[in-house]
Backbone of each chain as nested JSON, in Angstrom:
{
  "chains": [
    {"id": "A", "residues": [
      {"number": 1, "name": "UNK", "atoms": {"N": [155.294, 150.762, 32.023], "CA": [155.02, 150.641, 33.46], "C": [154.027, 149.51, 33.709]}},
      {"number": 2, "name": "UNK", "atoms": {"N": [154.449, 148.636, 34.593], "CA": [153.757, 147.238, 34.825], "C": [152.604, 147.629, 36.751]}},
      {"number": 3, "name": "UNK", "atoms": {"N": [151.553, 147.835, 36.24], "CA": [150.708, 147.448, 36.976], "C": [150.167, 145.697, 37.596]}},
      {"number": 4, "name": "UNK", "atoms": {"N": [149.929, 145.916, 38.935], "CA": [149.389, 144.586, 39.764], "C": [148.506, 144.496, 40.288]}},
      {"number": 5, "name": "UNK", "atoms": {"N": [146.913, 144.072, 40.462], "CA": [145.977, 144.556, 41.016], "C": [145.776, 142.972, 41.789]}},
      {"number": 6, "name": "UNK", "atoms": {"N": [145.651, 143.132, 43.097], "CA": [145.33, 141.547, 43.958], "C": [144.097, 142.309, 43.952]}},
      {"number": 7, "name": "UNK", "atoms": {"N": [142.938, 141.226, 43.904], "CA": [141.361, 141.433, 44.206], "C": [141.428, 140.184, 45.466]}},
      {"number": 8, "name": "UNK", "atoms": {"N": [140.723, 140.582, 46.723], "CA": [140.26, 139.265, 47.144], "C": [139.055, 139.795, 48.185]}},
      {"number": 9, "name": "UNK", "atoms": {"N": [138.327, 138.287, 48.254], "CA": [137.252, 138.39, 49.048], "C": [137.559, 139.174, 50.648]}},
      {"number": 10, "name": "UNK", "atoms": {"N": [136.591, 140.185, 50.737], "CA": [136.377, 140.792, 52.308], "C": [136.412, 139.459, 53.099]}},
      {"number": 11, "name": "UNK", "atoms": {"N": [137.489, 140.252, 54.237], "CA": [137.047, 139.163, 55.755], "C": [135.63, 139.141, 56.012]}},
      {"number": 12, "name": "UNK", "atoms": {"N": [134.971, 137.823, 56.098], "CA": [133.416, 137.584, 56.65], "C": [132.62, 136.754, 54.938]}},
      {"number": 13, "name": "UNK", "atoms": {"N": [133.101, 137.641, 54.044], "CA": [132.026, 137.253, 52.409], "C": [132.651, 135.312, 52.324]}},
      {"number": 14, "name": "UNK", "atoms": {"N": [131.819, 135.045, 52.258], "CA": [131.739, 133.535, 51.911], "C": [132.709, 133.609, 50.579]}},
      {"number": 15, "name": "UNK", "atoms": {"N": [133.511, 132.645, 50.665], "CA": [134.161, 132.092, 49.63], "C": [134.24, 130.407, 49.196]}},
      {"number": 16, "name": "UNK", "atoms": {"N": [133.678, 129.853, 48.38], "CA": [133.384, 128.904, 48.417], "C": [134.254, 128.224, 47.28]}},
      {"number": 17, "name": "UNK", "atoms": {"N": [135.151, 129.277, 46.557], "CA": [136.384, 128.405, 45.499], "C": [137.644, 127.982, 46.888]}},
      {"number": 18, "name": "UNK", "atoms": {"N": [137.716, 129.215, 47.66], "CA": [138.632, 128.774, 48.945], "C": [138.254, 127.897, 49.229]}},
      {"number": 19, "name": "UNK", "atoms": {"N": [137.341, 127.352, 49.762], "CA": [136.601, 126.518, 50.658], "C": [137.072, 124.972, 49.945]}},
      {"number": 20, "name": "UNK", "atoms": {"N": [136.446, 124.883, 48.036], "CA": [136.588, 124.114, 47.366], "C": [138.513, 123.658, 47.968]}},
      {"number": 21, "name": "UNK", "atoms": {"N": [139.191, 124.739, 47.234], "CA": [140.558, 124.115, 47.735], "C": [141.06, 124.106, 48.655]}},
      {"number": 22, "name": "UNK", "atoms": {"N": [140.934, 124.361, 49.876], "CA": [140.954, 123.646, 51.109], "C": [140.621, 122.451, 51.498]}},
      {"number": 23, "name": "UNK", "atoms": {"N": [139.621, 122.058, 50.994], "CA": [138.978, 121.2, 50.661], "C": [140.09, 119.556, 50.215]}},
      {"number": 24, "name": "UNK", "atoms": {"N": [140.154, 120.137, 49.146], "CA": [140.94, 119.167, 48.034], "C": [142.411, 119.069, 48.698]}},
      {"number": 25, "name": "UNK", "atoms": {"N": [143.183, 119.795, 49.193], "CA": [144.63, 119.954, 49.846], "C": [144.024, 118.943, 51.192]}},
      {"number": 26, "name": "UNK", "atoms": {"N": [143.08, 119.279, 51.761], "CA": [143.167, 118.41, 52.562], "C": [143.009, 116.691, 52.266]}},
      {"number": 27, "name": "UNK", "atoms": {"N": [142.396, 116.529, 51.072], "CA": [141.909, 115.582, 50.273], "C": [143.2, 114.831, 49.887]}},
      {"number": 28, "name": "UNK", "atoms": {"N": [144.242, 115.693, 49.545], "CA": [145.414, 115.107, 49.085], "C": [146.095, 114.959, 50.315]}},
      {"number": 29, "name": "UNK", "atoms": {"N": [145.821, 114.834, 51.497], "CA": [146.346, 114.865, 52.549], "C": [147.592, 115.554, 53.502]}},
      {"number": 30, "name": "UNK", "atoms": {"N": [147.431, 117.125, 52.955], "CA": [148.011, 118.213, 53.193], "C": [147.393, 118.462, 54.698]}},
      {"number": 31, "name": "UNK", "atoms": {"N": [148.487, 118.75, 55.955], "CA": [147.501, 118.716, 56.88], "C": [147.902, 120.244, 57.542]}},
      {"number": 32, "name": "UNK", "atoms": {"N": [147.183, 120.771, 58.847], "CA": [147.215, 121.561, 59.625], "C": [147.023, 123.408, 58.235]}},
      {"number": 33, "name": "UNK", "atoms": {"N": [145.961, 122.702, 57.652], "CA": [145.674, 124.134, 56.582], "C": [144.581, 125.026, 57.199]}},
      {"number": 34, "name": "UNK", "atoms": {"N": [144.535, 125.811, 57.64], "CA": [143.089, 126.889, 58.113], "C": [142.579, 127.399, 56.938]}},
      {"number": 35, "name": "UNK", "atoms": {"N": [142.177, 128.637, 57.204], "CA": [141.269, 128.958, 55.822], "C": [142.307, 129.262, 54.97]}},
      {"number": 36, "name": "UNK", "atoms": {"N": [141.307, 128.801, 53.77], "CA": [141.769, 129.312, 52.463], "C": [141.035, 130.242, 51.108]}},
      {"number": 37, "name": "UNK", "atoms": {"N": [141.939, 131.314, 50.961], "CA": [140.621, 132.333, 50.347], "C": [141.491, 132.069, 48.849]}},
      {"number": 38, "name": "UNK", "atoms": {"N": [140.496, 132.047, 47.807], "CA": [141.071, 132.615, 46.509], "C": [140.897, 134.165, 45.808]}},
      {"number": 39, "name": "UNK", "atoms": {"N": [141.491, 134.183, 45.431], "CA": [140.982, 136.007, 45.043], "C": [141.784, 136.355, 43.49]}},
      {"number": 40, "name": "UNK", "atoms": {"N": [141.896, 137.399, 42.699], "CA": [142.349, 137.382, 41.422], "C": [143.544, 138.233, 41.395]}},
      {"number": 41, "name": "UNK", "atoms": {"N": [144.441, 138.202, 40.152], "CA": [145.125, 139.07, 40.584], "C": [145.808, 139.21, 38.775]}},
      {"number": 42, "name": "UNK", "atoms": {"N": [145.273, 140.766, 38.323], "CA": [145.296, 141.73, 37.583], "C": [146.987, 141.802, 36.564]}},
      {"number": 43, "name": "UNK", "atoms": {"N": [147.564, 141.4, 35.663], "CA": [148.297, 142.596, 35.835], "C": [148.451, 143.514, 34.239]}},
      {"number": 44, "name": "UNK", "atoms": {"N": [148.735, 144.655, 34.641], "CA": [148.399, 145.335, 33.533], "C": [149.583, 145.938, 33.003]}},
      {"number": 45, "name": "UNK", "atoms": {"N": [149.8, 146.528, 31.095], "CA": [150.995, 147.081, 30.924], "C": [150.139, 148.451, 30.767]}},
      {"number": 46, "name": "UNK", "atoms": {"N": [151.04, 149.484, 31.289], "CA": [150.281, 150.955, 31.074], "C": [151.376, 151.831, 30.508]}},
      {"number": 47, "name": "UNK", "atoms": {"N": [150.914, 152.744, 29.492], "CA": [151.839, 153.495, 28.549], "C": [151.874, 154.836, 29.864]}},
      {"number": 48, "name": "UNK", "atoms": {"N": [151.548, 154.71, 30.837], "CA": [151.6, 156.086, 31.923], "C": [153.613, 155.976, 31.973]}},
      {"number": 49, "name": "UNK", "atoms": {"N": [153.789, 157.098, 32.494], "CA": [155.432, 157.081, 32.99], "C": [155.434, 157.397, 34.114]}},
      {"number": 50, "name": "UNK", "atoms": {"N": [154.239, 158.133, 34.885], "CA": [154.451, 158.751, 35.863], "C": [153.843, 157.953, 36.936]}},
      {"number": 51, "name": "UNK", "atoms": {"N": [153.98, 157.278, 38.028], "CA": [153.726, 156.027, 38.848], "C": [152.562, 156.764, 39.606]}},
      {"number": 52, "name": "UNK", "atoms": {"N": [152.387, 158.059, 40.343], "CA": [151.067, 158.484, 40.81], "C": [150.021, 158.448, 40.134]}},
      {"number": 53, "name": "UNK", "atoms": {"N": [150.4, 158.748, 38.703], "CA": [149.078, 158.998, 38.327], "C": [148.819, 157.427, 37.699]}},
      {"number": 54, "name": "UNK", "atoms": {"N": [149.843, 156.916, 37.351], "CA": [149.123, 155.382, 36.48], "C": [148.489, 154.547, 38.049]}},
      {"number": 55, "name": "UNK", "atoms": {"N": [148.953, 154.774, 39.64], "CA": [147.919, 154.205, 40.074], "C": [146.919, 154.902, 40.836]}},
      {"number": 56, "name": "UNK", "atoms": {"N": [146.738, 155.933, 40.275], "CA": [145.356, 157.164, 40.513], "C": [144.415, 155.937, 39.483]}},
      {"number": 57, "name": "UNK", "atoms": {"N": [144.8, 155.845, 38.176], "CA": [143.867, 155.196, 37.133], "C": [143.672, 154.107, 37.659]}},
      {"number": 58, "name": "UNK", "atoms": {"N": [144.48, 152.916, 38.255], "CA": [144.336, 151.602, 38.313], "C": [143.053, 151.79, 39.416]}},
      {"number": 59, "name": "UNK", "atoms": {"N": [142.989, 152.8, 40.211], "CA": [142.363, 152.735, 41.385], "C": [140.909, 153.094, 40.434]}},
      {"number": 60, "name": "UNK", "atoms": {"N": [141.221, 154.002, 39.446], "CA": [139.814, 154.3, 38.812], "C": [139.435, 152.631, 38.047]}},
      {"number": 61, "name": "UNK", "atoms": {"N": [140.585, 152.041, 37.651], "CA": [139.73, 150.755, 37.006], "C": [139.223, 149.831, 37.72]}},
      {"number": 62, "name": "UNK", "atoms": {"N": [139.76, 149.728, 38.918], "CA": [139.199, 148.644, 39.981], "C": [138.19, 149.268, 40.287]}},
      {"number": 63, "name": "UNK", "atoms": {"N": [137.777, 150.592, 40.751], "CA": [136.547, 151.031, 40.9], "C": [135.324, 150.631, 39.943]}},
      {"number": 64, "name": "UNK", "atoms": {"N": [135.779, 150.911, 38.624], "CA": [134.7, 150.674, 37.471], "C": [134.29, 149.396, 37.342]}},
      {"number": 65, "name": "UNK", "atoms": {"N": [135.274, 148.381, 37.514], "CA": [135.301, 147.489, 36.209], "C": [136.133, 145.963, 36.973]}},
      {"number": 66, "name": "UNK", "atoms": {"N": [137.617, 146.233, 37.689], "CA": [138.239, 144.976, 38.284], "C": [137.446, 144.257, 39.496]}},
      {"number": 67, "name": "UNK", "atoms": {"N": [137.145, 145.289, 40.249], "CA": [136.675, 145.03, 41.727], "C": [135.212, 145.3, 42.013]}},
      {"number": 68, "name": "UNK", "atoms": {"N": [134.404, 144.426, 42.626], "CA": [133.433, 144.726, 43.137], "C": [133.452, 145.287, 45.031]}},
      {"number": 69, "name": "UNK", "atoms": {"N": [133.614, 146.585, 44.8], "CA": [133.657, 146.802, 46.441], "C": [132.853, 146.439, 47.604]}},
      {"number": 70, "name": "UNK", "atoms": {"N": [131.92, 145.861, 47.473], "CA": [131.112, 145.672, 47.909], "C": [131.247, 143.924, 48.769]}},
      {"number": 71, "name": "UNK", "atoms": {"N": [132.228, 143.658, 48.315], "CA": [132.389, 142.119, 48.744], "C": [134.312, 141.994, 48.5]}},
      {"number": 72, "name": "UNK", "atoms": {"N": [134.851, 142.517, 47.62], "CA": [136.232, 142.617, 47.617], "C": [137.026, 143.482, 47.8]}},
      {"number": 73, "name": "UNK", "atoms": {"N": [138.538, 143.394, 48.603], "CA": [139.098, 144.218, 48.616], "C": [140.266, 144.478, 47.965]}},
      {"number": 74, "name": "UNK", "atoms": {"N": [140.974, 145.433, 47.484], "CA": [142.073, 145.19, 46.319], "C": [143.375, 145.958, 46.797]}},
      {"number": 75, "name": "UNK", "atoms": {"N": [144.452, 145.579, 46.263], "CA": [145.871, 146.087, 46.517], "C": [146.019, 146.751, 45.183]}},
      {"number": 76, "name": "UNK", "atoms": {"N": [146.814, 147.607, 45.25], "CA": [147.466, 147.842, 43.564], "C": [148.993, 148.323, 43.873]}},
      {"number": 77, "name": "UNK", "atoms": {"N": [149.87, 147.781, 43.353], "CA": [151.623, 147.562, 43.012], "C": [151.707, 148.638, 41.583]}},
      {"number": 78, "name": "UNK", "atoms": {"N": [152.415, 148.928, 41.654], "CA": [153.024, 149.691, 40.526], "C": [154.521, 149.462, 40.186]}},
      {"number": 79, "name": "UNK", "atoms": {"N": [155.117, 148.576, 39.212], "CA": [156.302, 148.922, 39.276], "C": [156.984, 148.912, 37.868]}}
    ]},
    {"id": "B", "residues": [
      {"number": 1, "name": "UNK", "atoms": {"N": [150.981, 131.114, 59.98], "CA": [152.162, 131.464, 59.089], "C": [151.287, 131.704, 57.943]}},
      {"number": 2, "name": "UNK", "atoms": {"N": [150.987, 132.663, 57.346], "CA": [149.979, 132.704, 56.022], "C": [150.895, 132.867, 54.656]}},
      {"number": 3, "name": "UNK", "atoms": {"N": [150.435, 131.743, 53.909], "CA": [151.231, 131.922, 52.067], "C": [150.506, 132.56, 51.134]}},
      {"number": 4, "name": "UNK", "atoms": {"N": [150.82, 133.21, 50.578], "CA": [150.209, 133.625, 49.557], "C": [150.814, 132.938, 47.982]}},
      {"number": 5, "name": "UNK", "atoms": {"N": [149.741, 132.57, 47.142], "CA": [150.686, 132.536, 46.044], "C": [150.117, 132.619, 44.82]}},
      {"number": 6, "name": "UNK", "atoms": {"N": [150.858, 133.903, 43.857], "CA": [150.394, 134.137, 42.871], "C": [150.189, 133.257, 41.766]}},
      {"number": 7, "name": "UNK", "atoms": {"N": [149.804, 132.778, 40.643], "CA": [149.654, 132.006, 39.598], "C": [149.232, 132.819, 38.523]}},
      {"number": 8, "name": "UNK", "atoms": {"N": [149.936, 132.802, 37.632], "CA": [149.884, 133.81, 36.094], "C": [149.886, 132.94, 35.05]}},
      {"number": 9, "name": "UNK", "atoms": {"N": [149.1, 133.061, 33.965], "CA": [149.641, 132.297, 32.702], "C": [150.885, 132.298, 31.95]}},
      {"number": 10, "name": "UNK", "atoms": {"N": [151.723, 131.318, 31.609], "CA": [153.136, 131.711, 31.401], "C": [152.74, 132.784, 29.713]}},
      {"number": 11, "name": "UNK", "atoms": {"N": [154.293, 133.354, 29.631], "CA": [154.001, 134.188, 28.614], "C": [153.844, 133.239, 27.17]}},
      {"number": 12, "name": "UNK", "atoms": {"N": [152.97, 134.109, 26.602], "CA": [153.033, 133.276, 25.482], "C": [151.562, 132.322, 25.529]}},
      {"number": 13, "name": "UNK", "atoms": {"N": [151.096, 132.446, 26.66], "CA": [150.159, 131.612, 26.526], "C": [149.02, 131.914, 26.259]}},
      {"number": 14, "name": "UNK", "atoms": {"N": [147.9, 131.87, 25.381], "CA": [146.603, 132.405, 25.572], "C": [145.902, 132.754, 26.747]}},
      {"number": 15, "name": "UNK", "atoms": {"N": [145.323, 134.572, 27.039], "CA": [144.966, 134.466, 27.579], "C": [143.617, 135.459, 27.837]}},
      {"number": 16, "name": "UNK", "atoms": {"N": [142.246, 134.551, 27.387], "CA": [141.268, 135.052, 26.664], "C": [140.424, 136.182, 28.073]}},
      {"number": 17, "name": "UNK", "atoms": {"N": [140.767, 135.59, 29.359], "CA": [140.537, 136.567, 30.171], "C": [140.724, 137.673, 30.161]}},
      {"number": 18, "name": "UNK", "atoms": {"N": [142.285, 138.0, 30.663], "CA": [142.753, 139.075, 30.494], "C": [142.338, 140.044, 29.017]}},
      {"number": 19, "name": "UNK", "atoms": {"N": [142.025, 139.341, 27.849], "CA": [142.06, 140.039, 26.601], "C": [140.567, 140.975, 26.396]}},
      {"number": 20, "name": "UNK", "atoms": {"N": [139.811, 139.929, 27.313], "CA": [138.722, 140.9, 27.86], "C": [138.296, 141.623, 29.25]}},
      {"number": 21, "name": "UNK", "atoms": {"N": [139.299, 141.824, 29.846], "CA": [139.459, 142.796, 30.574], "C": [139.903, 143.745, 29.955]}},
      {"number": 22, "name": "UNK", "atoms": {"N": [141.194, 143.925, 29.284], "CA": [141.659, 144.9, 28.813], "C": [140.87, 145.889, 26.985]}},
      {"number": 23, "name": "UNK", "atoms": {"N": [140.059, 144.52, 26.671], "CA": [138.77, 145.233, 25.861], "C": [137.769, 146.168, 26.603]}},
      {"number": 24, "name": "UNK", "atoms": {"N": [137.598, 145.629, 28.059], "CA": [136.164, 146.142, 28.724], "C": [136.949, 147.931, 29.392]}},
      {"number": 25, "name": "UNK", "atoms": {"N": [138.742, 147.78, 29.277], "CA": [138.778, 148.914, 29.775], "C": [138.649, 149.806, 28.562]}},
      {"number": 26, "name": "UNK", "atoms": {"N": [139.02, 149.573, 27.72], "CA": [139.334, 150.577, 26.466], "C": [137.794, 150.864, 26.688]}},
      {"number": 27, "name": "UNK", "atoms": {"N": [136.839, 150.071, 26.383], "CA": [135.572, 150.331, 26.566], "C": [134.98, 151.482, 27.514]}},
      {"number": 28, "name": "UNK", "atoms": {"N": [135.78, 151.71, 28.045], "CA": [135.329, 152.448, 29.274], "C": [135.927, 153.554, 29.063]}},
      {"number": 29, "name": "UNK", "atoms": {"N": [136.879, 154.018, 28.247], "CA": [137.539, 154.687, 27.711], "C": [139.398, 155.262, 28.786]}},
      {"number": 30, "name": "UNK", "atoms": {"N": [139.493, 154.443, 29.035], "CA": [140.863, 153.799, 29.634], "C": [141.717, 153.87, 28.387]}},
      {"number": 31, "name": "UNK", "atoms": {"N": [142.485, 154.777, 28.351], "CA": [143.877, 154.402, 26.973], "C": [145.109, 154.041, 27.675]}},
      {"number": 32, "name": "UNK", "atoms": {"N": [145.661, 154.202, 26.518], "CA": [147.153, 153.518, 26.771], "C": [147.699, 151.769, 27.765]}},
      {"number": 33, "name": "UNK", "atoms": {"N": [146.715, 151.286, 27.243], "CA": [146.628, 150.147, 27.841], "C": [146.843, 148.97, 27.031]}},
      {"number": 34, "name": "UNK", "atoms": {"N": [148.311, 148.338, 27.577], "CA": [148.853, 146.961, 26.557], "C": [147.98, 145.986, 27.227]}},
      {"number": 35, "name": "UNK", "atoms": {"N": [149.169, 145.09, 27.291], "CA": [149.352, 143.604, 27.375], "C": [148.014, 143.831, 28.742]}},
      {"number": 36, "name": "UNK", "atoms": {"N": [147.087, 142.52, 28.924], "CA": [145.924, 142.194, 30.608], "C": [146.346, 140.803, 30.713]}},
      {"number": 37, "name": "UNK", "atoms": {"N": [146.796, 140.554, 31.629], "CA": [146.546, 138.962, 32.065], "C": [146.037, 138.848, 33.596]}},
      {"number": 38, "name": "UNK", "atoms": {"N": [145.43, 137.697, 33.27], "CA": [144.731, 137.83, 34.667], "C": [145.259, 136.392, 35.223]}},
      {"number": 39, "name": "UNK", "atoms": {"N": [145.694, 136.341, 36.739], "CA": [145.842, 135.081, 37.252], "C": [145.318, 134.675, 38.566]}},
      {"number": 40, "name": "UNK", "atoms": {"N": [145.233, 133.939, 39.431], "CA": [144.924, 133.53, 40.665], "C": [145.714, 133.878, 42.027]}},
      {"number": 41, "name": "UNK", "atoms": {"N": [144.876, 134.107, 42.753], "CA": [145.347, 134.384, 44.01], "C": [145.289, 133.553, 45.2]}},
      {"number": 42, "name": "UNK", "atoms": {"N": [145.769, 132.944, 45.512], "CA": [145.707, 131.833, 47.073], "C": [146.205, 132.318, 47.913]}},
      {"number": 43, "name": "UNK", "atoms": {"N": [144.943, 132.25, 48.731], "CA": [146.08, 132.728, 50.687], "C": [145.852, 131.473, 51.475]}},
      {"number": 44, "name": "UNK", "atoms": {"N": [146.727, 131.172, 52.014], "CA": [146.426, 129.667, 53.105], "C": [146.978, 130.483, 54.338]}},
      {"number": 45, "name": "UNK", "atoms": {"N": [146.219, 129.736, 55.317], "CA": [146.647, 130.1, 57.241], "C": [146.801, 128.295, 56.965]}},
      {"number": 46, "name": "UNK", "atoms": {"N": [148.207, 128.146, 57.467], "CA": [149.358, 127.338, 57.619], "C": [149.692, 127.651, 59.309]}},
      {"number": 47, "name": "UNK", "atoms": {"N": [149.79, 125.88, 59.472], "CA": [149.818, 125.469, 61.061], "C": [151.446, 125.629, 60.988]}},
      {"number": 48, "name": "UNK", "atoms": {"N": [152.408, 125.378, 60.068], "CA": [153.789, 125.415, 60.001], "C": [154.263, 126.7, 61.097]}},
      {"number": 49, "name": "UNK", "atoms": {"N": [155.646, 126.256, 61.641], "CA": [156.007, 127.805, 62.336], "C": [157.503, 128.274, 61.677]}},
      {"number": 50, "name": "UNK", "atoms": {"N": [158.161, 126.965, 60.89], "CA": [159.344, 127.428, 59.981], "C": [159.283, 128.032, 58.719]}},
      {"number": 51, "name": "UNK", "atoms": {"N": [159.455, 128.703, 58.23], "CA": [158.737, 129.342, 56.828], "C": [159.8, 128.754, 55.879]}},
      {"number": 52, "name": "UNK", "atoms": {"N": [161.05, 128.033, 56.376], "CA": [161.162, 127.06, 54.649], "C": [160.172, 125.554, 54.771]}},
      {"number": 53, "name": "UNK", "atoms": {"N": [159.827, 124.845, 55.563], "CA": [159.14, 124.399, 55.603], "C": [157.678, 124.495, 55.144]}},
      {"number": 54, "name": "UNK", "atoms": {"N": [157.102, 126.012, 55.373], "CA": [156.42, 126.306, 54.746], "C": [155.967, 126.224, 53.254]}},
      {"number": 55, "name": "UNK", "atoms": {"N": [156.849, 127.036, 52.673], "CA": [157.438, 127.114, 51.213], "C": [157.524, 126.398, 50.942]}},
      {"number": 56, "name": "UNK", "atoms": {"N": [158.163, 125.045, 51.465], "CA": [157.924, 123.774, 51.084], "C": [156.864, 123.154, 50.424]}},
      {"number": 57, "name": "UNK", "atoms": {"N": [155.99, 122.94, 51.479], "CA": [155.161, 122.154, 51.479], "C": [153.867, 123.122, 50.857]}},
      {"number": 58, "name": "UNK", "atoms": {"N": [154.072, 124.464, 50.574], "CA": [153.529, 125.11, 49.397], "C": [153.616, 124.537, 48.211]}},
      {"number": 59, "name": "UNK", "atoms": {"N": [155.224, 124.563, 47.841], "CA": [155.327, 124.337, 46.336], "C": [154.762, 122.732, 45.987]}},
      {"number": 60, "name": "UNK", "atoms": {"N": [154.614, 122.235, 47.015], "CA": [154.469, 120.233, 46.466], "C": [152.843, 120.995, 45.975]}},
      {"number": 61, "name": "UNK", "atoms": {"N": [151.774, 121.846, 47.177], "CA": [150.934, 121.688, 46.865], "C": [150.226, 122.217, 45.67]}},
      {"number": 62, "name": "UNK", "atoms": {"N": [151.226, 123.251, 45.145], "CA": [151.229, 124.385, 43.338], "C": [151.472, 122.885, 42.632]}},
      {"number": 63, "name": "UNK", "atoms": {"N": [152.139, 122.126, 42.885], "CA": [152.265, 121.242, 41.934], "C": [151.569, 120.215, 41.833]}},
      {"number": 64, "name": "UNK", "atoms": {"N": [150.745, 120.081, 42.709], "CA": [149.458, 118.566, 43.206], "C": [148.291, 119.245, 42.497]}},
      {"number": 65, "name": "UNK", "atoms": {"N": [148.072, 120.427, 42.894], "CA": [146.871, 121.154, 42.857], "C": [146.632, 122.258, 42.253]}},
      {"number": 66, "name": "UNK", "atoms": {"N": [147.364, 123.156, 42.867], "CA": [146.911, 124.706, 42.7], "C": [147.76, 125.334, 41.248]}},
      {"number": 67, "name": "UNK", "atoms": {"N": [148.265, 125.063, 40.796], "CA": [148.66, 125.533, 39.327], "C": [149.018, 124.712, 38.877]}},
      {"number": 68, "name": "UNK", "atoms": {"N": [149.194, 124.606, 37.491], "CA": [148.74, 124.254, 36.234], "C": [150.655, 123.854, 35.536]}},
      {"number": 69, "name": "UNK", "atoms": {"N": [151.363, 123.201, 35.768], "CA": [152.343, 124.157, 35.63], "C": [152.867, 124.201, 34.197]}},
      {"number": 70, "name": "UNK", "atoms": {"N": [152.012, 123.228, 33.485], "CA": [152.283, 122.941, 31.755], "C": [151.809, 125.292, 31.44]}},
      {"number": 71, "name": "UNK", "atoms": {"N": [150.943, 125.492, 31.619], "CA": [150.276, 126.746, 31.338], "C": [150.882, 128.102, 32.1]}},
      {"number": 72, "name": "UNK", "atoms": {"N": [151.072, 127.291, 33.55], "CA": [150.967, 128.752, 34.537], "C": [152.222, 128.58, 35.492]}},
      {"number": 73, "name": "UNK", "atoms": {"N": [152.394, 129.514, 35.447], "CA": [153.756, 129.973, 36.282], "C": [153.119, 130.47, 37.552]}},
      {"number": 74, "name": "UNK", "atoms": {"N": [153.95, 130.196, 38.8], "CA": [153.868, 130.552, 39.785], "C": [154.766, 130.891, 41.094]}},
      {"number": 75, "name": "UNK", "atoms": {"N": [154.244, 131.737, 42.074], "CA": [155.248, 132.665, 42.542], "C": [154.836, 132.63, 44.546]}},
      {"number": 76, "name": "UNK", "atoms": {"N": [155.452, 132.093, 45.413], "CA": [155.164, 131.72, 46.584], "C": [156.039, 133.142, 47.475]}},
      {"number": 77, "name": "UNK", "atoms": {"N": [154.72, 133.621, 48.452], "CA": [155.476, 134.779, 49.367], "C": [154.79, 134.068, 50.899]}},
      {"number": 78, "name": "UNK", "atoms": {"N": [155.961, 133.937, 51.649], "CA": [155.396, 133.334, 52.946], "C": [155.835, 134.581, 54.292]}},
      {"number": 79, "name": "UNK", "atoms": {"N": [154.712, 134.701, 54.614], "CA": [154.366, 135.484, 55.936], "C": [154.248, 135.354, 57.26]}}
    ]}
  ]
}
């Protein structure tokens, strides 16, 4: 079972790798771009079979360890 | 029109991130846990209002800029 975890910055938290490539796209003369956020994105193989509970866990690993809640917010896919 | 687009290391490729993520979960005592790769996340707010156009002018910019494509594979969802 293939886990997906998107991490990305909260609406409002400064992002300044977005910023960087926004930046640079516009640099290369890419035009009419608004913001641009970067954020990470996870993916995991899990020996679970059962899809509730392998993303009961993913939610426990982003809690611990993927995600800082406090500034990011995360998706998790299971498939 | 907002893009999102994933970027993963192609398979096969080293990938010393992910290898310590998926150390820091075992660590935590997380089992049954294979393969971690970790890749990038981009969201752009795009002035475009056609979404192949969009996609378009996404992929020139995965290939100017935003991925790697000797290393990293990448995957465009337009909104």
């Amino acid at each position: 079972m293939k886990a997906r975890v998107h991490i990305h910055p909260k609406p409002g938290v400064l992002d300044p790798q977005g910023k960087a490539i926004g930046n640079a796209l516009k640099g290369l003369g890419f035009a009419g771009i608004g913001d641009v956020r970067q954020g990470k994105l996870i993916e995991l193989d899990l020996a679970d079979s059962d899809p509730a509970a392998a993303r009961a866990r993913v939610e426990d690993m982003c809690r611990q360890l993927l995600a800082n809640p406090v500034i990011e917010d995360y998706a998790i896919e299971i498939d």
